[in-house]
C-alpha positions as protocol buffer text, in pm:
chain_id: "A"
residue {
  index: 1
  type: UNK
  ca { x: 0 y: 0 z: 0 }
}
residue {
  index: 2
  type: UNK
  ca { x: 292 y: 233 z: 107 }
}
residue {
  index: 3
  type: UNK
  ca { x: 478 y: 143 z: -222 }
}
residue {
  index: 4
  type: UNK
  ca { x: 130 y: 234 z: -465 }
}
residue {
  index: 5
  type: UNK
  ca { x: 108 y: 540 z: -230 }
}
residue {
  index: 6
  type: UNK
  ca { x: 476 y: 693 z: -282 }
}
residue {
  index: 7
  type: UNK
  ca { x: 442 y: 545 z: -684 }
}
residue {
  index: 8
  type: UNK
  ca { x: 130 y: 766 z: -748 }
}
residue {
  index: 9
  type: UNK
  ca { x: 306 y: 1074 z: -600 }
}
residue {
  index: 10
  type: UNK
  ca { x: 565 y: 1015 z: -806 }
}
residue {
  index: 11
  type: UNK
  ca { x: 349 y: 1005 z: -1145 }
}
residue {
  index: 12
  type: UNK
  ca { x: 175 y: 1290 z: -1001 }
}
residue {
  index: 13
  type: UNK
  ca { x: 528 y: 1479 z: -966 }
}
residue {
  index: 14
  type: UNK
  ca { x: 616 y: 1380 z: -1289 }
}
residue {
  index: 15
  type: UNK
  ca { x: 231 y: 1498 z: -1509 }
}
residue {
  index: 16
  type: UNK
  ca { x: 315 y: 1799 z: -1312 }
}
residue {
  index: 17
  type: UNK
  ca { x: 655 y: 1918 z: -1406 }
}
residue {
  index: 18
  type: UNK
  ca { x: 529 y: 1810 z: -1793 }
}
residue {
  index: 19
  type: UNK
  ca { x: 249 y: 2009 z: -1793 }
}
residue {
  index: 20
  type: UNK
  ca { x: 421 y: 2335 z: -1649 }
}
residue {
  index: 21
  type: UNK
  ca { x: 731 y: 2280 z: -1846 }
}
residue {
  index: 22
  type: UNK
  ca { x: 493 y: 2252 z: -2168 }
}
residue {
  index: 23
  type: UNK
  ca { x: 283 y: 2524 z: -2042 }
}
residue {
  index: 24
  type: UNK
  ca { x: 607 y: 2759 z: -2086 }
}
residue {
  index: 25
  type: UNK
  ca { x: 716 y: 2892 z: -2409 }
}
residue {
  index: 26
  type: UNK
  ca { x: 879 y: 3246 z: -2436 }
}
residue {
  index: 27
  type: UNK
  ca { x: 737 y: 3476 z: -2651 }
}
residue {
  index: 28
  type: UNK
  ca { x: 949 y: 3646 z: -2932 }
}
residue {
  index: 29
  type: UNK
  ca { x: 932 y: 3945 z: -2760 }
}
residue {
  index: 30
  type: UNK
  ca { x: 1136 y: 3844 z: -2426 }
}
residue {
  index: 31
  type: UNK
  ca { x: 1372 y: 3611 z: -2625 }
}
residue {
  index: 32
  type: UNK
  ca { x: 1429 y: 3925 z: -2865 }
}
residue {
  index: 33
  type: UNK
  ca { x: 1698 y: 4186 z: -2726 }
}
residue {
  index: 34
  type: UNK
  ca { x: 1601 y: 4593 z: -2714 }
}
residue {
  index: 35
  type: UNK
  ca { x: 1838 y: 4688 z: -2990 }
}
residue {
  index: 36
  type: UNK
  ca { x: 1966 y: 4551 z: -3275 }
}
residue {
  index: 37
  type: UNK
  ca { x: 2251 y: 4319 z: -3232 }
}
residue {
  index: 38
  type: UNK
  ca { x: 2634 y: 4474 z: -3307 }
}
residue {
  index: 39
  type: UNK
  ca { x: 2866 y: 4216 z: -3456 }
}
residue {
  index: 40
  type: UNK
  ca { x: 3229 y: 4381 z: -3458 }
}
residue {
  index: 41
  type: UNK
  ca { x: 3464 y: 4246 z: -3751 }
}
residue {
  index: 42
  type: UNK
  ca { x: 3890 y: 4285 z: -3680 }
}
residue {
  index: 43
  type: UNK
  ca { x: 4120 y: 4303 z: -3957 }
}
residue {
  index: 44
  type: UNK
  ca { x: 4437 y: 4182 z: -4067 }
}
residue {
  index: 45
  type: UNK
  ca { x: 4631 y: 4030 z: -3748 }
}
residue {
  index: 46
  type: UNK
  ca { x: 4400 y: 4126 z: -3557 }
}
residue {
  index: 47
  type: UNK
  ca { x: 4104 y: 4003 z: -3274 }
}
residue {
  index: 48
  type: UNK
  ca { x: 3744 y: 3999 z: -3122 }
}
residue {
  index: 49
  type: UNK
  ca { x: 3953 y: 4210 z: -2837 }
}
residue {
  index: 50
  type: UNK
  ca { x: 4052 y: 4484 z: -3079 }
}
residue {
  index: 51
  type: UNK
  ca { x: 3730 y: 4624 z: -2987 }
}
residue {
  index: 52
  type: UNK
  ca { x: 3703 y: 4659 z: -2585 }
}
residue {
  index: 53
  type: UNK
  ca { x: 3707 y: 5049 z: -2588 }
}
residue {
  index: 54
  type: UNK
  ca { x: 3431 y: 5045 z: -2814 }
}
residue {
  index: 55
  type: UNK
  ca { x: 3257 y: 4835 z: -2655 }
}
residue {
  index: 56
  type: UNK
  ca { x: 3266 y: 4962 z: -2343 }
}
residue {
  index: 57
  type: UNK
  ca { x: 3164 y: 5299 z: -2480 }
}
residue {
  index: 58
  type: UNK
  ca { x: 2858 y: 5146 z: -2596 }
}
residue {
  index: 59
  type: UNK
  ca { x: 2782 y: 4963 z: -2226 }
}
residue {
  index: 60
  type: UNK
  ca { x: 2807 y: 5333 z: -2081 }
}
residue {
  index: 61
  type: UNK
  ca { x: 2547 y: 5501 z: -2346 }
}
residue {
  index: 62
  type: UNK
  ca { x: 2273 y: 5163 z: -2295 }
}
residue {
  index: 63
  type: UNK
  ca { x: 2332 y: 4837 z: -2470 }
}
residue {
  index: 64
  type: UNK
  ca { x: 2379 y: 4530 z: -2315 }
}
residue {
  index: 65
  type: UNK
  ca { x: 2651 y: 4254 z: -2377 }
}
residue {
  index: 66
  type: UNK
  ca { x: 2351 y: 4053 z: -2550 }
}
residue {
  index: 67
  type: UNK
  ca { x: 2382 y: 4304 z: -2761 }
}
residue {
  index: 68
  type: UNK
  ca { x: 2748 y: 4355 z: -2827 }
}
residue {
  index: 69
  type: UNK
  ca { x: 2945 y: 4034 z: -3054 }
}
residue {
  index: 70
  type: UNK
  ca { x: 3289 y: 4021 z: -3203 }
}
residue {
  index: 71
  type: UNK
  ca { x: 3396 y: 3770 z: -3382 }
}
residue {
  index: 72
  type: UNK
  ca { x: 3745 y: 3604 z: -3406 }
}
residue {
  index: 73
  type: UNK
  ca { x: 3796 y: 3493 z: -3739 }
}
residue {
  index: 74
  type: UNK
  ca { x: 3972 y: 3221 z: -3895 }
}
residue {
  index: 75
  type: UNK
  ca { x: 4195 y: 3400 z: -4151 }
}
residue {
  index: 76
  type: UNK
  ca { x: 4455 y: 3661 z: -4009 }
}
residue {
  index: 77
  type: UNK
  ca { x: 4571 y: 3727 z: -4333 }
}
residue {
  index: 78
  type: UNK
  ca { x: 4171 y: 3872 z: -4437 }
}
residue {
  index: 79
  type: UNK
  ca { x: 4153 y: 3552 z: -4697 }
}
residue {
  index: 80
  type: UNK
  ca { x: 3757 y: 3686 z: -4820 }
}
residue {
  index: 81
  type: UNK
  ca { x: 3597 y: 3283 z: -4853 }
}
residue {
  index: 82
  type: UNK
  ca { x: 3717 y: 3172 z: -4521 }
}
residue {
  index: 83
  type: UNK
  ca { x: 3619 y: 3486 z: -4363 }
}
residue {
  index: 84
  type: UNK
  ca { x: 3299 y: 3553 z: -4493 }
}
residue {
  index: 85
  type: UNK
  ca { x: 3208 y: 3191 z: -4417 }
}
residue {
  index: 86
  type: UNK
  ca { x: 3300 y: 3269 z: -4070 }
}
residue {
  index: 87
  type: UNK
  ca { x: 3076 y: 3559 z: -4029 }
}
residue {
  index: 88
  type: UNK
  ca { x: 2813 y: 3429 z: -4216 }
}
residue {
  index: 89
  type: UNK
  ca { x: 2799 y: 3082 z: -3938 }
}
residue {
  index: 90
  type: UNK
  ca { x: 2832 y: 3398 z: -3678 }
}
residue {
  index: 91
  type: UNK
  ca { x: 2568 y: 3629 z: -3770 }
}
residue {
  index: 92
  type: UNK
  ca { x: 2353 y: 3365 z: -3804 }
}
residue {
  index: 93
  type: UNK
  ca { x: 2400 y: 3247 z: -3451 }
}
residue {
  index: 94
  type: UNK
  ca { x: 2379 y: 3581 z: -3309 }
}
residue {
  index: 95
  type: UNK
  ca { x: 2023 y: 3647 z: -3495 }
}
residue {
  index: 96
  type: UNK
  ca { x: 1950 y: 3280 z: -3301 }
}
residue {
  index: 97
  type: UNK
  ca { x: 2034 y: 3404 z: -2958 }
}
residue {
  index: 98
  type: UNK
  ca { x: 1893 y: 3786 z: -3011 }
}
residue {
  index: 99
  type: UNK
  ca { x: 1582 y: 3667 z: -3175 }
}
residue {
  index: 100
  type: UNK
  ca { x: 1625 y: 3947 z: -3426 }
}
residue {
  index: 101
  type: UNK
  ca { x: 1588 y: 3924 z: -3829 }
}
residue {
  index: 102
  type: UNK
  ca { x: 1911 y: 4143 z: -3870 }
}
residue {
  index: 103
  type: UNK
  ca { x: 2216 y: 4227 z: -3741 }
}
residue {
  index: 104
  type: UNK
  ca { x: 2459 y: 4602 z: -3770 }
}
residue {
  index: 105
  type: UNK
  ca { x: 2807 y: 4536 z: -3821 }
}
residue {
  index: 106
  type: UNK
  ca { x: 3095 y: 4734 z: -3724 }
}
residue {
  index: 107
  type: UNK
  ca { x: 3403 y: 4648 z: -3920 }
}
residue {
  index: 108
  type: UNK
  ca { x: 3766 y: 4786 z: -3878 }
}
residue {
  index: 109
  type: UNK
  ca { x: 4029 y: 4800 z: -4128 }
}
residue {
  index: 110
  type: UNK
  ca { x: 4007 y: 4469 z: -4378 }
}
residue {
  index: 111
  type: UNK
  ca { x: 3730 y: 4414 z: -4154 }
}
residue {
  index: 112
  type: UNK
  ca { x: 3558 y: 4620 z: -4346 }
}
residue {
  index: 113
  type: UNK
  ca { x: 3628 y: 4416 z: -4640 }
}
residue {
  index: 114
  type: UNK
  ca { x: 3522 y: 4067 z: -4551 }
}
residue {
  index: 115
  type: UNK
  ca { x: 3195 y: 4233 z: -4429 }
}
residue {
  index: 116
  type: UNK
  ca { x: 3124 y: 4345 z: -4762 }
}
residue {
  index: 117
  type: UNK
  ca { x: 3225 y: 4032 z: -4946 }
}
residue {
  index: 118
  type: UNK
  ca { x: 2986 y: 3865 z: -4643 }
}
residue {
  index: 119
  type: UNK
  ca { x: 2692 y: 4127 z: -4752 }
}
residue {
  index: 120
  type: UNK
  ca { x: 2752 y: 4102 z: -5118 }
}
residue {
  index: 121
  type: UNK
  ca { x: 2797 y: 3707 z: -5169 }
}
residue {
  index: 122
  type: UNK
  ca { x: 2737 y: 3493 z: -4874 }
}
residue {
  index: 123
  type: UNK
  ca { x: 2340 y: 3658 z: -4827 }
}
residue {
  index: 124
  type: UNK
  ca { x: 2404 y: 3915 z: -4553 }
}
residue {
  index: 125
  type: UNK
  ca { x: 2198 y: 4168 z: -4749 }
}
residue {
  index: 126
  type: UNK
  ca { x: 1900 y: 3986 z: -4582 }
}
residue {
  index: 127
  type: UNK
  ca { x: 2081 y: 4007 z: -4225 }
}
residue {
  index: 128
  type: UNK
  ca { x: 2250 y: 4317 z: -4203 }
}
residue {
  index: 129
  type: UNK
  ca { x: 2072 y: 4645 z: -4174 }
}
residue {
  index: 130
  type: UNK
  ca { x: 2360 y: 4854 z: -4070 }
}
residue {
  index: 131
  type: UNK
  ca { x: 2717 y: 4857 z: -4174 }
}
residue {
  index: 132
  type: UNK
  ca { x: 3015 y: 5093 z: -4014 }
}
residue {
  index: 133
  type: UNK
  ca { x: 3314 y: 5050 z: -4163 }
}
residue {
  index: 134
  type: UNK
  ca { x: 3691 y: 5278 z: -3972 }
}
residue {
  index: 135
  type: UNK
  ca { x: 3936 y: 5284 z: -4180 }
}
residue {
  index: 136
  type: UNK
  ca { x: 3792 y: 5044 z: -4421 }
}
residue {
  index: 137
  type: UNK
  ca { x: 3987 y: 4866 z: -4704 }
}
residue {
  index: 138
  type: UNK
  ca { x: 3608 y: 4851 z: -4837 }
}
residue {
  index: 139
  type: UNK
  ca { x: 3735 y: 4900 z: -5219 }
}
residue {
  index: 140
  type: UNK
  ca { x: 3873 y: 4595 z: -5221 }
}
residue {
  index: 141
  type: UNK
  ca { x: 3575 y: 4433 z: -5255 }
}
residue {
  index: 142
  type: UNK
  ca { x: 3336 y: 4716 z: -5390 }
}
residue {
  index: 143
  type: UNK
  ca { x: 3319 y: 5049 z: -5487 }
}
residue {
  index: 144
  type: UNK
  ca { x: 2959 y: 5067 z: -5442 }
}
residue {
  index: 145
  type: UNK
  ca { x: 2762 y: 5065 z: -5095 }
}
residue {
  index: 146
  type: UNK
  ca { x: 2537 y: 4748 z: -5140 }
}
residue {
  index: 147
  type: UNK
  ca { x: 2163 y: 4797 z: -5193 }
}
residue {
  index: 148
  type: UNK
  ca { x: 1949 y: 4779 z: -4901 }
}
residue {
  index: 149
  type: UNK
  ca { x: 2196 y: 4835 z: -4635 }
}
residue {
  index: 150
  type: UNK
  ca { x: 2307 y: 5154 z: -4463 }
}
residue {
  index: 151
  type: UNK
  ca { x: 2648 y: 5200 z: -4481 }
}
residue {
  index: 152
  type: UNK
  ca { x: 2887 y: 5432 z: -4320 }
}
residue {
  index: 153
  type: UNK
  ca { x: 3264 y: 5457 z: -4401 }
}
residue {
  index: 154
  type: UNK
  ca { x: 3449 y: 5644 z: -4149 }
}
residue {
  index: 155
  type: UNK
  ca { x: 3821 y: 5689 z: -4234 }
}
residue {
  index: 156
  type: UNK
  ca { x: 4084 y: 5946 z: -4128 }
}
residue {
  index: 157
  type: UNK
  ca { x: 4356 y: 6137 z: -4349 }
}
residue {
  index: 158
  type: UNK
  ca { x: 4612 y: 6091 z: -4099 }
}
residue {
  index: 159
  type: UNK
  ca { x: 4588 y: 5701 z: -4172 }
}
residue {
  index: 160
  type: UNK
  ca { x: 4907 y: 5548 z: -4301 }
}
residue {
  index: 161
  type: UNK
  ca { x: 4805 y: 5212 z: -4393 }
}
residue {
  index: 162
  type: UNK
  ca { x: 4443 y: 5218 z: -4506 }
}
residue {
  index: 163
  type: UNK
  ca { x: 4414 y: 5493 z: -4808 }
}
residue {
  index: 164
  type: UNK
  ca { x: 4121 y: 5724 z: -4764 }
}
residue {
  index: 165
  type: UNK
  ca { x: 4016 y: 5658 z: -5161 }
}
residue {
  index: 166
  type: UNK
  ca { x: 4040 y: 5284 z: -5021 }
}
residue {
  index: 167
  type: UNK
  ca { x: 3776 y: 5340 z: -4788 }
}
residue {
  index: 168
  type: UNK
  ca { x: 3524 y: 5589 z: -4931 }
}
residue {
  index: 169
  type: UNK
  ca { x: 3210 y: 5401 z: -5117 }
}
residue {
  index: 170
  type: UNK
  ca { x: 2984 y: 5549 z: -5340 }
}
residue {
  index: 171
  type: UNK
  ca { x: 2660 y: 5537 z: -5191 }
}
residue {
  index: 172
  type: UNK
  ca { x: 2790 y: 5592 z: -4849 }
}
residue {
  index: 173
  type: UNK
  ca { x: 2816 y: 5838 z: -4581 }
}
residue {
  index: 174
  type: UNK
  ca { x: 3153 y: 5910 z: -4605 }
}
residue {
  index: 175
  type: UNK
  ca { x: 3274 y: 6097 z: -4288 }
}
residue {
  index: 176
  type: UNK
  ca { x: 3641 y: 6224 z: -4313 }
}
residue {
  index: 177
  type: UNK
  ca { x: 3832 y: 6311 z: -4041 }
}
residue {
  index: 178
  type: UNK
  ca { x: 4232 y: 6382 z: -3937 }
}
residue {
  index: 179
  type: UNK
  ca { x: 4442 y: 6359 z: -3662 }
}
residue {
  index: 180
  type: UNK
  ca { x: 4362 y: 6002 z: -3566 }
}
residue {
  index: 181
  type: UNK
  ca { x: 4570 y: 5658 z: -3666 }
}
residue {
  index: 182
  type: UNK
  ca { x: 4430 y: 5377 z: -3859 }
}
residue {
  index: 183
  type: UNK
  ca { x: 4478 y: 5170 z: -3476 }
}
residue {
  index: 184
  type: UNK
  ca { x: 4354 y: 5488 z: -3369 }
}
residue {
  index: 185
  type: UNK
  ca { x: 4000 y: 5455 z: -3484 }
}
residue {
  index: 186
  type: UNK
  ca { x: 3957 y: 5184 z: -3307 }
}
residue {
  index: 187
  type: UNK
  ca { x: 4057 y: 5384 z: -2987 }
}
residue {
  index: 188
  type: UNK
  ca { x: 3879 y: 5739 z: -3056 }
}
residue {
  index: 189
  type: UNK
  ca { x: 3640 y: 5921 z: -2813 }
}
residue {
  index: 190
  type: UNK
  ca { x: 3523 y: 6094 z: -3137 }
}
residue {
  index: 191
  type: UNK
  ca { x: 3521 y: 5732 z: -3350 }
}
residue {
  index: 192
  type: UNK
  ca { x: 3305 y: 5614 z: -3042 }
}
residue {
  index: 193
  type: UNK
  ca { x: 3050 y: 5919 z: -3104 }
}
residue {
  index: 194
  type: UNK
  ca { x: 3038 y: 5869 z: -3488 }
}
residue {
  index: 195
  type: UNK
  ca { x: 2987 y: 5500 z: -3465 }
}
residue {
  index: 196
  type: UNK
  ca { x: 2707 y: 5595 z: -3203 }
}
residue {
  index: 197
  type: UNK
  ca { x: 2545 y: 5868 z: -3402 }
}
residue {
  index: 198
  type: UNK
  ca { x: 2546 y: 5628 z: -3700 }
}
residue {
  index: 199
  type: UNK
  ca { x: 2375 y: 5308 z: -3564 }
}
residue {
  index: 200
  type: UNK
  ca { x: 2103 y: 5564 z: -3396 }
}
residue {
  index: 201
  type: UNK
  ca { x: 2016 y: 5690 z: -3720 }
}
């Protein structure tokens, strides 16, 4: 009698945890983050670390870190296929996690690039609403900024390894400024209020 007792409690346990775990099922809305999700993209020799100060300047002005990625990808040498495949698997999981349809990127240096190549042939012109590009070797991949996605390329004349004309896209807002490094942009007070301004807009 004991033993039928303590095994119906035990079903009973059991239909209950079912039903309630069944009974739960988050909505899109709280799986979804506030803002759209930032993916940053490093250049040549470079990290997901390369952008900390950014980062951090975004923490202080609202977003969350579920709403702050940076990859680390495979290719230090900015080889476009392997790349692009990279950020391509990564975007994808960050839209996944967010529970948003699209994604801005942020891309430094040859960064800049393999975002474009990503946009342009690897379907990220579905995925990407947004696309910031400092100090930008974006010509080596386009000329053009690609259809359907706001892009910003924000480059400095006091850059000695990423050309200005390298970096400026027809199509884009091209901001220009001086006085800061190509590393530099990626360290900036002022790069931190562009890149602000322009994912607000």
């Amino acid at each position: 009698m004991r033993r039928s007792k303590w095994f119906a409690a035990l079903v009973l346990s059991f239909v209950m945890m079912v039903t309630v775990a069944a009974g739960y099922k988050p909505s899109e809305a709280s799986a979804a983050t506030a803002r759209t999700p930032v993916v940053f993209v490093h250049g040549l020799s470079g990290s997901d670390s390369n952008f900390s100060y950014i980062k951090r300047y975004l923490l202080s002005q609202g977003w969350t870190s579920s709403e702050l990625y940076a990859i680390d990808l495979p290719s230090k040498q900015g080889n476009q296929l392997l790349n692009s495949a990279a950020i391509e698997n990564f975007v994808d999981d960050v839209l996944r996690r967010t529970g948003h349809s699209e994604v801005h990127l942020i891309g430094h240096s040859m960064g800049g690039a393999n975002s474009l190549y990503y946009i342009l042939n690897r379907g990220g012109a579905a995925k990407v609403d947004k696309l910031i590009t400092l100090g930008g070797a974006n010509r080596l991949t386009t000329s053009y900024a690609p259809a359907g996605v706001d892009v910003t390329s924000i480059y400095s004349t006091s850059d000695t390894i990423v050309s200005p004309t390298l970096s400026r896209l027809y199509g884009a807002n091209n901001i220009q400024i001086s006085g800061v490094s190509h590393i530099g942009l990626i360290f900036s007070s002022y790069v931190n209020g562009l890149v602000k301004a322009a994912l607000l807009e």
